[in-house]
Every structure is written in C-alpha cells, then in structure tokens.
C-alpha positions in Angstrom: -139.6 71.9 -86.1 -142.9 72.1 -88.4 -142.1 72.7 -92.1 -145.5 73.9 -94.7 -145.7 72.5 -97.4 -145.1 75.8 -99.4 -141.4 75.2 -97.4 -141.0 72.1 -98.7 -141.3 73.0 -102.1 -139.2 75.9 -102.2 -136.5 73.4 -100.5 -136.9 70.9 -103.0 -137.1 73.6 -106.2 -133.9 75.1 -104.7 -132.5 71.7 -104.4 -133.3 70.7 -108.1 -131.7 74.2 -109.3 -128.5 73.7 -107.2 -127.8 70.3 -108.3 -124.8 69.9 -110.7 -125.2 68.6 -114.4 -124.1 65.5 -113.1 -126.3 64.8 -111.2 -129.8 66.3 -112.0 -131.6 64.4 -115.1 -129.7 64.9 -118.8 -131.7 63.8 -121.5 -127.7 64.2 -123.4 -126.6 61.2 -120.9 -129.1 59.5 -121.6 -130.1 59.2 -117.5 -133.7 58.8 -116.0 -134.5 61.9 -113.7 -133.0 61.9 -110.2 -135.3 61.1 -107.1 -134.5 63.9 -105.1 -133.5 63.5 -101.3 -135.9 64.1 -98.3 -135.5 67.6 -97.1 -133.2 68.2 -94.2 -131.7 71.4 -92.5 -128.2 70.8 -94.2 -127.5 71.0 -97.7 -125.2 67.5 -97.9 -126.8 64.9 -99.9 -125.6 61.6 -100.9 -125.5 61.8 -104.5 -126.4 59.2 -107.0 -124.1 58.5 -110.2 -125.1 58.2 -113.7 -124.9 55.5 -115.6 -122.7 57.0 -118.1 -120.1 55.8 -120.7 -116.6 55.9 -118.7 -115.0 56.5 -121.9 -115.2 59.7 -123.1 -112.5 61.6 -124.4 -110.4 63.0 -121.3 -114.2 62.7 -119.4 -113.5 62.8 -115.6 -116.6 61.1 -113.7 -116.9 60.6 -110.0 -118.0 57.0 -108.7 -118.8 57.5 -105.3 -118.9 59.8 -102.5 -121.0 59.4 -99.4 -121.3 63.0 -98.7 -121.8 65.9 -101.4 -122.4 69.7 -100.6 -122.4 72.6 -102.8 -122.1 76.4 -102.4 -122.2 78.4 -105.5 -119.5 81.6 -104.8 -120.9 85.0 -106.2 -118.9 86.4 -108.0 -116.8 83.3 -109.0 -116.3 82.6 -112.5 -118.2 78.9 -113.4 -115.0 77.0 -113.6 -113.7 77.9 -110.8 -117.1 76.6 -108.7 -116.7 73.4 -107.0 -118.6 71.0 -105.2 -117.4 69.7 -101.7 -117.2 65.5 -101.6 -116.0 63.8 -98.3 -116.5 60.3 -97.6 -114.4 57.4 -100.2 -114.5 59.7 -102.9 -113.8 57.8 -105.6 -113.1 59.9 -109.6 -112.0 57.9 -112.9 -110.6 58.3 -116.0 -111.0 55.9 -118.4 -109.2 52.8 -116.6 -107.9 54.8 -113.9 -109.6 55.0 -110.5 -108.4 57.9 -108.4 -109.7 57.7 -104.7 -108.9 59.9 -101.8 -110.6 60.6 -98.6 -112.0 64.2 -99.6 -112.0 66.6 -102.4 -112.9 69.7 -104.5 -114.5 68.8 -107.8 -114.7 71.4 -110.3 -116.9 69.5 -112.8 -117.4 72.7 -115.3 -113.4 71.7 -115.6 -113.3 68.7 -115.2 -110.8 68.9 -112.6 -110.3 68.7 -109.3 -108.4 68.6 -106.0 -107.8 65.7 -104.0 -106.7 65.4 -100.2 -105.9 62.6 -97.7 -104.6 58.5 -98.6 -105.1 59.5 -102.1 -104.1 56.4 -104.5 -104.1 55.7 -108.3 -104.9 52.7 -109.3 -105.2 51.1 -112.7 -105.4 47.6 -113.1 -104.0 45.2 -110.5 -100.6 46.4 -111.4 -100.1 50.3 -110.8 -100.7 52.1 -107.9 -100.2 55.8 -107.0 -100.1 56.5 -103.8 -99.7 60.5 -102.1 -101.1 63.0 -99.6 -102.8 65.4 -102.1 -103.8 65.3 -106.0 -104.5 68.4 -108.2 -106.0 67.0 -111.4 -106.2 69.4 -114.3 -108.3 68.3 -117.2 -107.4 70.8 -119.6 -104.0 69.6 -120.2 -105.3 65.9 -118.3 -102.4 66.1 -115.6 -102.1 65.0 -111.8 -99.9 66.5 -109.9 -99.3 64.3 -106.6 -97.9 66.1 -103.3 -96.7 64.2 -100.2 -96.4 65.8 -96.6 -93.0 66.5 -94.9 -91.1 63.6 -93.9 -93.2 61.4 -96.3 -93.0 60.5 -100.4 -95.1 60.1 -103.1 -94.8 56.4 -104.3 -95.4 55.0 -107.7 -95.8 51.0 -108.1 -95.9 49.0 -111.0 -95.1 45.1 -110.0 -91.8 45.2 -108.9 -90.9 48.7 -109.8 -91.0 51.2 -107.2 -90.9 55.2 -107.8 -90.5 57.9 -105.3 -90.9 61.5 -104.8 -91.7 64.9 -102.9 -94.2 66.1 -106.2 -94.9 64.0 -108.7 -96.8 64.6 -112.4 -98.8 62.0 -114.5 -100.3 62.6 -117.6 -102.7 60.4 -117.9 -103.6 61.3 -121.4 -100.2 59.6 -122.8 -99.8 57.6 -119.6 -96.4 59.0 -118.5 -95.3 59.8 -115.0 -92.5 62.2 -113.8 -90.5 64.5 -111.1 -88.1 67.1 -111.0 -87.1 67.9 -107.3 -85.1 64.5 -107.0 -86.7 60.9 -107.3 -85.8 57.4 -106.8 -86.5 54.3 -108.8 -86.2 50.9 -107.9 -86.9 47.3 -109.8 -85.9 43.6 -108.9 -82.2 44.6 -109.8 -81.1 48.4 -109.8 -81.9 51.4 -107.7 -81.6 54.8 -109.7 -81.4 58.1 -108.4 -81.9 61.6 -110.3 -82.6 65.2 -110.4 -85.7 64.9 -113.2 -87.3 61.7 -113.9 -89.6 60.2 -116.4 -91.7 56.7 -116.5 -93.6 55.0 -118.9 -95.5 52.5 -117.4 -96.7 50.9 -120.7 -93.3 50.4 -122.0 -91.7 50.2 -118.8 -88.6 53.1 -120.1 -87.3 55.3 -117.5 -86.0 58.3 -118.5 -83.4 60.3 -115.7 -81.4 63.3 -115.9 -79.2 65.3 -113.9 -76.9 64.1 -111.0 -77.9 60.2 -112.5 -77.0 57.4 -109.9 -77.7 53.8 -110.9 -76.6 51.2 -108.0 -77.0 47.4 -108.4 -76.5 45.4 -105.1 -74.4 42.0 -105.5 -73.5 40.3 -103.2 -69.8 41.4 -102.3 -69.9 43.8 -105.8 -71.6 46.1 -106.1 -72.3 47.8 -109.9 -72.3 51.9 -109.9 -73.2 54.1 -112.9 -72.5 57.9 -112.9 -74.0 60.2 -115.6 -76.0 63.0 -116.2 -78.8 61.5 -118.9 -79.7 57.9 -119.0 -82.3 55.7 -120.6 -83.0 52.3 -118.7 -85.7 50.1 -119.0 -87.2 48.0 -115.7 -88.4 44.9 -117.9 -84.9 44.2 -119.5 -82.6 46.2 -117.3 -80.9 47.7 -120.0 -79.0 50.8 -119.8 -79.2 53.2 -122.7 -76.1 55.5 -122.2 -76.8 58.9 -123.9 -74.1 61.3 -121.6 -70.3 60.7 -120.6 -71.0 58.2 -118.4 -68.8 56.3 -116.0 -69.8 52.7 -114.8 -68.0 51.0 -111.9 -67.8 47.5 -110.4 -65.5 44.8 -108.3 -64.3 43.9 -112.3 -62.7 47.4 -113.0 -64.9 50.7 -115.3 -66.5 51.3 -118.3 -66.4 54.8 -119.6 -68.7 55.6 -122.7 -71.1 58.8 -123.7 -73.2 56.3 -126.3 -73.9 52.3 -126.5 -75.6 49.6 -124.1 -74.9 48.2 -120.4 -77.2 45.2 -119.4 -77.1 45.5 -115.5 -78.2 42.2 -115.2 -76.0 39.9 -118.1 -72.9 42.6 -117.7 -73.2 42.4 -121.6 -71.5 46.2 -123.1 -72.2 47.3 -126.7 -70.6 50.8 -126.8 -69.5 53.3 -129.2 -68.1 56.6 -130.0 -64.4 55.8 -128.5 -65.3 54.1 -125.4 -63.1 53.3 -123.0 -62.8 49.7 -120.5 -60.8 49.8 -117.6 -59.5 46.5 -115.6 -59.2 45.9 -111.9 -55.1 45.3 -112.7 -55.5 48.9 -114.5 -55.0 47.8 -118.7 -57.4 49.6 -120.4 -59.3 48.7 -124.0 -60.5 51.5 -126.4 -62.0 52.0 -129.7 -64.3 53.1 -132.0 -66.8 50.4 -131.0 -66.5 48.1 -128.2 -68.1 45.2 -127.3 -67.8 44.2 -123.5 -68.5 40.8 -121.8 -67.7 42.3 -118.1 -68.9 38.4 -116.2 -66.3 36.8 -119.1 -63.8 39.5 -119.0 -63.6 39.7 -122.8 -63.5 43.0 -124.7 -63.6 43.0 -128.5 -62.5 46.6 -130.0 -63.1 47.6 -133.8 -61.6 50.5 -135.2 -58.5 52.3 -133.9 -58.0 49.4 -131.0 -55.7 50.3 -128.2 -54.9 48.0 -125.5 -52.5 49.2 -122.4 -50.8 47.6 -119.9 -49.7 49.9 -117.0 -47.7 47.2 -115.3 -45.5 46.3 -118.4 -45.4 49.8 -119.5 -46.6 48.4 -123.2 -49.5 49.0 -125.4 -51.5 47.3 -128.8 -52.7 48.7 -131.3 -54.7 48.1 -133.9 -58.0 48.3 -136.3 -59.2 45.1 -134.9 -58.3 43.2 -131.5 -59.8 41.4 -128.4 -58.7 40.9 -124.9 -59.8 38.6 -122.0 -58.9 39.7 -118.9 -59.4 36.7 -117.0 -56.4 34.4 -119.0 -54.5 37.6 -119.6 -54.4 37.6 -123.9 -54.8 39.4 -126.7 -55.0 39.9 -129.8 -54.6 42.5 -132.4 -54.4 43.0 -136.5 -55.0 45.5 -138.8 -51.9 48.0 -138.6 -50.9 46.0 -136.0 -48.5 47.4 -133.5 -47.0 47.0 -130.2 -45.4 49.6 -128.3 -43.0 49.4 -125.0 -42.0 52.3 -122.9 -40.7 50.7 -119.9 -37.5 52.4 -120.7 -36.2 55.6 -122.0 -37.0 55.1 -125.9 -39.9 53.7 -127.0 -40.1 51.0 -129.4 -42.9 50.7 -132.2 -43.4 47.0 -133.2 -45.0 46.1 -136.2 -46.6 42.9 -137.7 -49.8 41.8 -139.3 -51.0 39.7 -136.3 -49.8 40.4 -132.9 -50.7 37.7 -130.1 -50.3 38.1 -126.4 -51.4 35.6 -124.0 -50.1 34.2 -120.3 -47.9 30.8 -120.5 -49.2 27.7 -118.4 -46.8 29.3 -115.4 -48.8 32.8 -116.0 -45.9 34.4 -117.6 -46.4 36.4 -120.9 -45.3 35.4 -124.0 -46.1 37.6 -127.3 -45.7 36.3 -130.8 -45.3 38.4 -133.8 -46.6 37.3 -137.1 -45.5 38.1 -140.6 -43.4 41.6 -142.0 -42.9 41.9 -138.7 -41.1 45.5 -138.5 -39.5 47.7 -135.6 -38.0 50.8 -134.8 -36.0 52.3 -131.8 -33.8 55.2 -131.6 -31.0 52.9 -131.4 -32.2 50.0 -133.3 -34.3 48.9 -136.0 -35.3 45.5 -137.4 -36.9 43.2 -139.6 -38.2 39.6 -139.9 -40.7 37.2 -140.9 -41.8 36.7 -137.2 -41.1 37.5 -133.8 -41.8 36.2 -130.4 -40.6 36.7 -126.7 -41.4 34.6 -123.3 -41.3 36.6 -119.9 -40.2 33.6 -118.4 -36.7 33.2 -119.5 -36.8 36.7 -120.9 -36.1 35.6 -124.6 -36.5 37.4 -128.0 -36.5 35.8 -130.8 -36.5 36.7 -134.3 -37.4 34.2 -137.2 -36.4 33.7 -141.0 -34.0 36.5 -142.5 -34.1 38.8 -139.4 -32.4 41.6 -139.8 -31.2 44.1 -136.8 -29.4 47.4 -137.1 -27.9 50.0 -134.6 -25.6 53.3 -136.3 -23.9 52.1 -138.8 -24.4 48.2 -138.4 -26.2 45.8 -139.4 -26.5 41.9 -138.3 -28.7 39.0 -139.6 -28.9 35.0 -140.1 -31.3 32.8 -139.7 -32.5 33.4 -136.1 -31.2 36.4 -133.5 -32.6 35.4 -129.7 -31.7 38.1 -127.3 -31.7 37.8 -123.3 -32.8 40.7 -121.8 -32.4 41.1 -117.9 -34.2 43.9 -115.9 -34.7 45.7 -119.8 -31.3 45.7 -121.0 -29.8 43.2 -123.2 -27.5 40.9 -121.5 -26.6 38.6 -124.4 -27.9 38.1 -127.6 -27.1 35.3 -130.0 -27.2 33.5 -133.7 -27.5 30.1 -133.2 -27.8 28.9 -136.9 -25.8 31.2 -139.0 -24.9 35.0 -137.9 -23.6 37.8 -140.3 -22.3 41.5 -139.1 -21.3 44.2 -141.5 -20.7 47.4 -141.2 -20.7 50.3 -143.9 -17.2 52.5 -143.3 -16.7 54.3 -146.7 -18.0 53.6 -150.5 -17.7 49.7 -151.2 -15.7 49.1 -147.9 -17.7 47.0 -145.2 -16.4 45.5 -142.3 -17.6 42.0 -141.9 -18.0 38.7 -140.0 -19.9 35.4 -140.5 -19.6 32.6 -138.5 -22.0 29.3 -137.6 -22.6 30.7 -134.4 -22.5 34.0 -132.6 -22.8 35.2 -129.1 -22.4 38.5 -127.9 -22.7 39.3 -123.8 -23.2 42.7 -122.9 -22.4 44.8 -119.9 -24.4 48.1 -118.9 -26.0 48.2 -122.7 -22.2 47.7 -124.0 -20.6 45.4 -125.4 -18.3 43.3 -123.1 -17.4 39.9 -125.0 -18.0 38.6 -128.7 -17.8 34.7 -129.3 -17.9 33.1 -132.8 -17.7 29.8 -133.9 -17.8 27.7 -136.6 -16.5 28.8 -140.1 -15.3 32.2 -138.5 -14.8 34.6 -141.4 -13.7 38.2 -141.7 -13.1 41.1 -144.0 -11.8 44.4 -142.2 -10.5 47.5 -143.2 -7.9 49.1 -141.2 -7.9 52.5 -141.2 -4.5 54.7 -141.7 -3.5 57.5 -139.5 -4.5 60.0 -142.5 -8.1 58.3 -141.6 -7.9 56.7 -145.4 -8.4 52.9 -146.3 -6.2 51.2 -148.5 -5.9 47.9 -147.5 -8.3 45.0 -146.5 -7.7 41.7 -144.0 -9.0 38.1 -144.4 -9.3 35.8 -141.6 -10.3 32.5 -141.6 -10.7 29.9 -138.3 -12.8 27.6 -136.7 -13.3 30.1 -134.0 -13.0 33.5 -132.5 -13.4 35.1 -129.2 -12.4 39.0 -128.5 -12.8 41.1 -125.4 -14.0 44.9 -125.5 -13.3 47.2 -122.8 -15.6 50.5 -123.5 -16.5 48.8 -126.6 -13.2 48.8 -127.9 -11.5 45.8 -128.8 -9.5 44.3 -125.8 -7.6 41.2 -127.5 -9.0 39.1 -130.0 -8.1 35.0 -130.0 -8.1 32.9 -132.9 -8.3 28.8 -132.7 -7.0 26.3 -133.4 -5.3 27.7 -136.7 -5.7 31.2 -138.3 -5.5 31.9 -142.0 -5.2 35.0 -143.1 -3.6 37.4 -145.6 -3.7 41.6 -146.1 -4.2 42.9 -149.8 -3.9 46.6 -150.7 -6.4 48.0 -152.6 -5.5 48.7 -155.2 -4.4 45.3 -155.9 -7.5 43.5 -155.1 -10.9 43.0 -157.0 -14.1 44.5 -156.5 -16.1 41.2 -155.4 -13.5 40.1 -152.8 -14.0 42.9 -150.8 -17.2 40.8 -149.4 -17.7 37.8 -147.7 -20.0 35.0 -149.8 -23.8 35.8 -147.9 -22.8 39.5 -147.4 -25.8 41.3 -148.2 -26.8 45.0 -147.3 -30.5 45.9 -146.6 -30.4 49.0 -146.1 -33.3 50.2 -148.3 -35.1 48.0 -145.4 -34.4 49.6 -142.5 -37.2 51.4 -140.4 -36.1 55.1 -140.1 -39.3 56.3 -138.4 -42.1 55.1 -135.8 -44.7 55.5 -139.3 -42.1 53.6 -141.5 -42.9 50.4 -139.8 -46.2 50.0 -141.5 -44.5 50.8 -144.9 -43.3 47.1 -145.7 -41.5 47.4 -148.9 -41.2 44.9 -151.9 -37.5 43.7 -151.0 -38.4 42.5 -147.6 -41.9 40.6 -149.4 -39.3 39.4 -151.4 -36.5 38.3 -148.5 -38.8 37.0 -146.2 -40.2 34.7 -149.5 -36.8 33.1 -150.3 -35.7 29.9 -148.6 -33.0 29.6 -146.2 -30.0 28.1 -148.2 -29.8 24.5 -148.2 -26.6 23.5 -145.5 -28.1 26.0 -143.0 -31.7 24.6 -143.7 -30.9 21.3 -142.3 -28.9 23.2 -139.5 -31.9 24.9 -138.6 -34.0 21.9 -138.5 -31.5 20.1 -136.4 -31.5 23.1 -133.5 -34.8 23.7 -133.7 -35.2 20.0 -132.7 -32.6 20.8 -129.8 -35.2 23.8 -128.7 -38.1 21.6 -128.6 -36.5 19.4 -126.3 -35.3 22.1 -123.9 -38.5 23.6 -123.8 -39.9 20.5 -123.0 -37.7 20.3 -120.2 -38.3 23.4 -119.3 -41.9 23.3 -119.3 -42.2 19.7 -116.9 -39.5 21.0 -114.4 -39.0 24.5 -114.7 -35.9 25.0 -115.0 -34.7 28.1 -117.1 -31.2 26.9 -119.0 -28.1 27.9 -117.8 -26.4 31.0 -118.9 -22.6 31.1 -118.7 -21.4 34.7 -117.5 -19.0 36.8 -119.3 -16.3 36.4 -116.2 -16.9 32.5 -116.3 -16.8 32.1 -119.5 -14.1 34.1 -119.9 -11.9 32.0 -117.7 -13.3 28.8 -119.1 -11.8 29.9 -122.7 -8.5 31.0 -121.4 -8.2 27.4 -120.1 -9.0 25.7 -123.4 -12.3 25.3 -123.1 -15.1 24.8 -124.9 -17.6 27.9 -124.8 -21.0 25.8 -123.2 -24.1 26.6 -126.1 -26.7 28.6 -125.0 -30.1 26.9 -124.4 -33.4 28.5 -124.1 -37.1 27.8 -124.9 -38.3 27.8 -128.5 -41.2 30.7 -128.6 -41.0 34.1 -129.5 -41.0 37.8 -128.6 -41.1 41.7 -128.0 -37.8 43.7 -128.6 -37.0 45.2 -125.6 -33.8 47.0 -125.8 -30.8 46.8 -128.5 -28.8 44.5 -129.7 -25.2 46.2 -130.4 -23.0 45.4 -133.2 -19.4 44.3 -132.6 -17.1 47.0 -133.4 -14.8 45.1 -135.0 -13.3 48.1 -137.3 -11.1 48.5 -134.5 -9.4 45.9 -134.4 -5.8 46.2 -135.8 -4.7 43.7 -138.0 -1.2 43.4 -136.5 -2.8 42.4 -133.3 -4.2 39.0 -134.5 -3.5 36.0 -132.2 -3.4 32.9 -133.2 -2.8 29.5 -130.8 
C-alpha cells in the first residue's frame, strides 16, 4: 500500500497528539523528547518509559509493557480515559512492583485495572498473588479478586494469607478481607470473618467467627473468639474478646491477657479462668499460666476447685501445679469441702495441698487456723489431714465444739471413713465440758480419749489415764442441785442412740456427791476446765475474724507434764510414720465390737497409731453426752 508523504505526517502529528503525558516529551520530568514509532496501519506502539523519580508521593508509574493502544471515548470525562497495555505489564509504587498480563491504565488517575497472573511483589519477601487488581490512587488501595474455585494469596516468608477479595493499602502498607480469610505461619493456622495484616510489624488483626489451630503432634491447641490480635514473628496471642482456648492439657477461658502458642506461656486478666484435663479449675483477678509446666499462679480473689474431692481454695494469693497435684494459698485463706450435706469453711493464714510420695493428698493448715460447720466449729494453731489413712489432726490448744459441747487438749486426730467420722481421739490430754445451766458444766478430763462413732453417733467413749469427772444430775423437776466427782485410772461407757448404755470404772473408783448448796463455787470445775466460748466460729464470715483470746491461747505453752508427754508421742508418731511410709502399712484400728469384747475380758484397750501429718475437717466430731449418766449407775470393778 503506497502512503504520501502528506499521510505520513498527519499519522505522525496524530500520533504525537494522542500520546499520553507519560509518554510524549515533559520538560516537568525532566525527559528528552520521544522518537516516535514508524507508521503502521494499527495504533499499538511499544512505548518507551521515562526516566523518572519512582518516588513520588502516591505516583503510580508503569515499567514495561510490550504493547500499548489508546482510544480516547467522546464523551468520557478525562479520568475515566484509559489506555489499553497487554504484554508483561509491569506498574510500581514506590517499592512495590505490580505486574499482570494485561491492563487498563487510567493515568489522569493514577489508577488502573489489572487482569490475568497478577502478583505484588516487594522485596524478596512479599508476594501478592490474584486473578484481577483494581488499583485506586485516590485513596492508594488494591483491591485483589480471584476466580471461582481459586484464592487470592498473600506471602510474606513463612506467613501465608488467603482470600476470595482482598484490600491493600499501600499507602500505610496494610492488607485485609472481609468475606472469610485464612492465615497461616510456621506454627498456627487462623481463620476469620474480617482480617487485617501488617506486613511491616507482622500483627494480624481477626474478627468475627476467630479460629486459631496449632498442629502438635498428638495435641492439638484450639482458640475460639470473636476478636483477636496475634503476631506471626512472636506467635503471641493478644486476647481482646471472651475467648476460649483448648488443648490435650485442659482450657483457658479469658476476654483480656496473653497466650504464646508456641512457649504455652498465659499472662491473663480480668477474672480468667484455667481449666485442667482432671476438671479443677484456677481463677482470679490476674493469672499467670505455665500450660507445658502445669503451673498456674492466681493473684487477687484466688479460687482453686477440685470436682473430684468436692473441695475448693481460696484466697488473695495462691499457685497450683497440676502435674504434682499441689497448692497453695494465703491471704484470707480458706478451704471449703462439700462432699457432704453441709459445707465446711476452713480457715488459716497458709493453706498447703500437695500429693504424698504414694500420690495421696495431704493438706496442712497453718496458724489461727479457724472452722465452721453447721454442726461443728473449731479452733487451733494448725491443722493437717493425709488421704491416706484418712487422718485429721489438729495441733496446740485445739478447740472443737458441736451444740452445746465443747472438747480440747493438746492434739484431737479424727478418722474419717467414706466422710463420716469413725473415731476421733486425744492422745496427749483430752478435756469435754458441756454448759447445762449458769455455772453448771458437765466435765471430763482424762490422759487419753477415744471416742468410736457409728452412723455419725456416738457408739463407745474410752478414757484413760487420770479419768476425772464433774456431772450434774438432773431432778425430775428438770432442776440441778447436786454435783458428782469421779476419779479412776480409767473409764469406758457404751451409748445406744447416744444415750449412755453402762459406764465401767477400773481398777478403783473414787467418788463422792455434794449438794449444792453445800459446795463452793471453784469446785464445781475440774483443774484445766476452761470455756472458749467467745471463740467459737458462729458463721462461715466469722472464721476470718481471729479474735485476741485465741492470739493469746494459741501463744501460751502447753503446761509442763503434758509438754514432755507430747514430746514423747510425737516421737512414737514419727516412728509409725516411718513405718508406714517404707511398708505401707496403715496402723491397725480396733473396732467398736472388738474392742468392746476385749475390755469386758480385762483387757487393755490397744492405742491408736497413725501417721504424724495433718489435715482437712471433714465431718464432726461429737461430744460425749455424759449429762445422762445417772450417778447411781456408777460401776466400779
């Protein structure tokens, strides 16, 4: 086909006037003029770029293309005009390439719109990758699309995004979806509604529907919310929502603190809540949560269950490791058991749980130690109980009351079999009294006491050594007027519906009646009686009010004689427990029908052994009801 020259001039003058600002000379950029193209029939050129600076506030430049057309659209406002690229089409931003294998570029925009194996790339360490890009520069936002059955994929070393549509502003250098995404690094996969992802600081933001999963071999960690903050370089969970984390170990339940997916290290707040594998749980104000360890260290309004034991701890400080199964609590310390049908409040300032070496528990109970029961109350300097030969002991001046009674000496051990008391004793020195009208109080010391128990009540009382009693009988007008003494070297009575059966005195029985109106004052009471009743718990909240008589009992020593008798049976414990310990076997216990028969023969009653640590009350320890024993029915052999 011929072509004048007049043709090829208006060609080339055409040419010149369609060209884009880009490309046609700019004495602004700074650009030598533009060689223009041989004329052809078709109006695709191969453009050349100029050598412009790349950084120019929010500037969009393209790089390459190896075809360009352009068709200006009458009536189409400027900004809306594009020009047609095909060919590697290659745009950028700054540092960020953009390529794709064809595309629409408004330039008087500086946008455009991207189609086919489009990719984002900055650096050698984030890539982009979609079907189609819309690139606004207004507001300097991508919007990336992927076809059906396909995702838009976001890489940044070993962090992996995915999505149907996802945005990146690239003027703050933030990436994010709303129709559902996935992230995944070298440790966690986390799945969400909305998404957000900072590639400079490497925080994720998620929301809605939050799933984090963290693959572990055989355990597997989950985390359920509905906002969360995690960042891929540290793997550190930021928990902003209620949010529930699972795992082989137990849960974690907390709306504000920190989870490290990777070192299972918790710091949590706001009342969080940790939940074992055997189902105890751990709760307070702040919690801080070793889950690989098992330990869980509680400040503030601690509480630490135990569903199996039906018991709890409370405090304003405590720990607990799950693995060796102890604990610890102080600050308004307080245990609580609800195994049966009244609960008992235990007070003391330092409680301490832990397993023994045959993985029962033992519990020990330090200083003011206070409790309260429905049907029993009590008070000590300490307290202690083993699971294994299910003994409660109580230590220096304990004192123990139920109704109208009260009991104490130098150390009260109670047996307790499937939670009810099957025998409780005084080994060193045991005193009962019990207040009947005015100055009147029954009463009995002895050396030693034992008391065996049947269905909660009492079935057999044994006392020995320096057996002493004061009673007061009462008249048929239900008036007092008379006390009995009794003295003997020991005493053992039988109750039937806790009412006195027969009561044996032996060897020898001294003993004498006085009215009362012929007696003094004083002897109405023994030599150690003592009343503390201003002591006594009446209340669940009165066991945290420790008043200045028991500071002042649990100071004074124990009198001299029963000093050294304590140091010689405390010797005597040692060396059962020691026994007990190396073969494990738990000390015989004589039963009520056995050693019943044993004593009608002569016999003497067998001492009860057990192992020396100490205790949780776990049901109540009955007084004697020796007010009903008559005095004409004394027996003496």
């Amino acid at each position: 086909m011929s072509v004048s020259l007049r043709s090829v001039a208006a060609i080339a003058a055409f040419a010149v006037l369609a060209l884009p600002p880009m490309i046609a000379s700019s004495s602004s950029s700074g650009a030598s003029a533009i060689a223009l193209p041989a004329p052809a029939d078709t109006q695709q050129l191969r453009p050349v770029i100029p050598g412009a600076d790349r950084y120019q506030q929010g500037k969009v430049f393209l790089e390459h293309a190896d075809t360009w057309s352009y068709l200006e659209q009458p009536g189409v406002a400027p900004d809306s005009q594009y020009q047609v690229l095909t060919g590697n089409v290659v745009f950028r931003k700054n540092d960020m390439f953009m390529y794709c294998d064809s595309a629409h570029f408004y330039e008087a925009a500086n946008s455009f719109d991207a189609f086919s194996n489009v990719r984002m790339e900055q650096g050698d360490t984030l890539f982009v990758y979609a079907d189609e890009l819309e690139y606004s520069g207004l507001d300097e936002m991508a919007v990336l699309y992927a076809y059906p059955g396909k995702k838009v994929r976001l890489i940044n070393r070993d962090v992996k995004l995915s999505t149907d549509v996802f945005n990146y502003d690239l003027a703050s250098n933030i990436g994010f979806y709303n129709v559902g995404g996935v992230l995944d690094d070298a440790v966690n996969r986390l799945r969400s509604l909305e998404g957000e992802y900072h590639p400079d600081t490497k925080y994720a933001y998620f929301y809605y529907n939050v799933d984090l999963e963290a693959p572990n071999g055989n355990d597997t960690l989950r985390m359920y919310t509905d906002s969360l903050v995690y960042n891929t370089g540290t793997h550190l969970c930021e928990l902003i929502a209620r949010t529930r984390i699972v795992s082989a170990d137990g849960e974690i339940l907390s709306s504000s603190g920190t989870y490290n997916t990777l070192t299972g290290l918790a710091d949590l707040y706001r009342r969080s809540l940790v939940i074992t594998n055997q189902g105890n749980t751990l709760t307070g104000d702040t919690l801080f949560y070793d889950r690989n360890r098992g330990i869980g260290e509680a400040f503030g309004n601690m509480v630490l269950t135990d569903s199996a034991r039906k018991s709890s701890l409370h405090g304003e400080y405590g720990w607990y490791n799950e693995l060796s199964d102890s604990a610890f609590v102080t600050g308004m310390a307080l245990a609580k058991e609800y195994s049966g049908a009244d609960t008992l409040y235990l007070h003391g300032d330092t409680i301490y749980a832990y397993a023994d070496t045959d993985s029962s528990r033992v519990m020990n109970v330090y200083r003011n130690v206070r409790f309260f029961r429905s049907d029993m109350q009590g008070i000590c300097d300490s307290l202690s109980s083993t699971e294994r030969d299910s003994m409660m002991r109580m230590y220096h001046h304990p004192v123990v009351w139920s109704g109208s009674r009260q009991v104490f000496g130098n150390i009260i051990e109670v047996h307790v079999n499937d939670s009810t008391v099957d025998w409780a004793r005084l080994p060193e020195f045991g005193f009962t009294a019990e207040h009947i009208a005015e100055d009147c109080y029954q009463q009995m010391s002895a050396s030693e006491m034992t008391t065996w128990f049947n269905d909660s009540t009492i079935s057999r009382l044994y006392a020995e050594g320096n057996v002493m009693l004061i009673m007061f009988p009462m008249e048929s007008d239900s008036t007092y007027n008379k006390y009995a003494y009794v003295e003997s070297s020991e005493m053992d009575a039988y109750f039937r519906d806790n009412d006195i059966e027969s009561v044996h005195f032996r060897p020898a029985t001294t003993g004498k009646v006085t009215p009362l109106y012929l007696a003094k004052r004083n002897s109405y009471f023994l030599q150690r009686f003592a009343w503390y009743e201003d002591m006594r718990p009446v209340s669940p909240e009165d066991v945290f009010v420790v008043p200045q008589s028991q500071l002042d009992l649990m100071r004074s020593e124990i009198p001299a004689p029963e000093a050294a008798e304590a140091s010689r049976r405390r010797k005597e414990i040692r060396k059962v427990r020691q026994t007990s310990d190396s073969g494990h076997a738990d000390a015989a216990v004589p039963s009520p029908d056995a050693a019943a028969d044993k004593n009608k023969k002569g016999a003497v009653i067998p001492s009860v052994k057990t192992a020396e640590d100490s205790v949780a009350v776990s049901d109540t320890i009955p007084m004697p009801k020796v007010e009903s024993l008559p005095v004409d029915s004394i027996q003496t052999r």
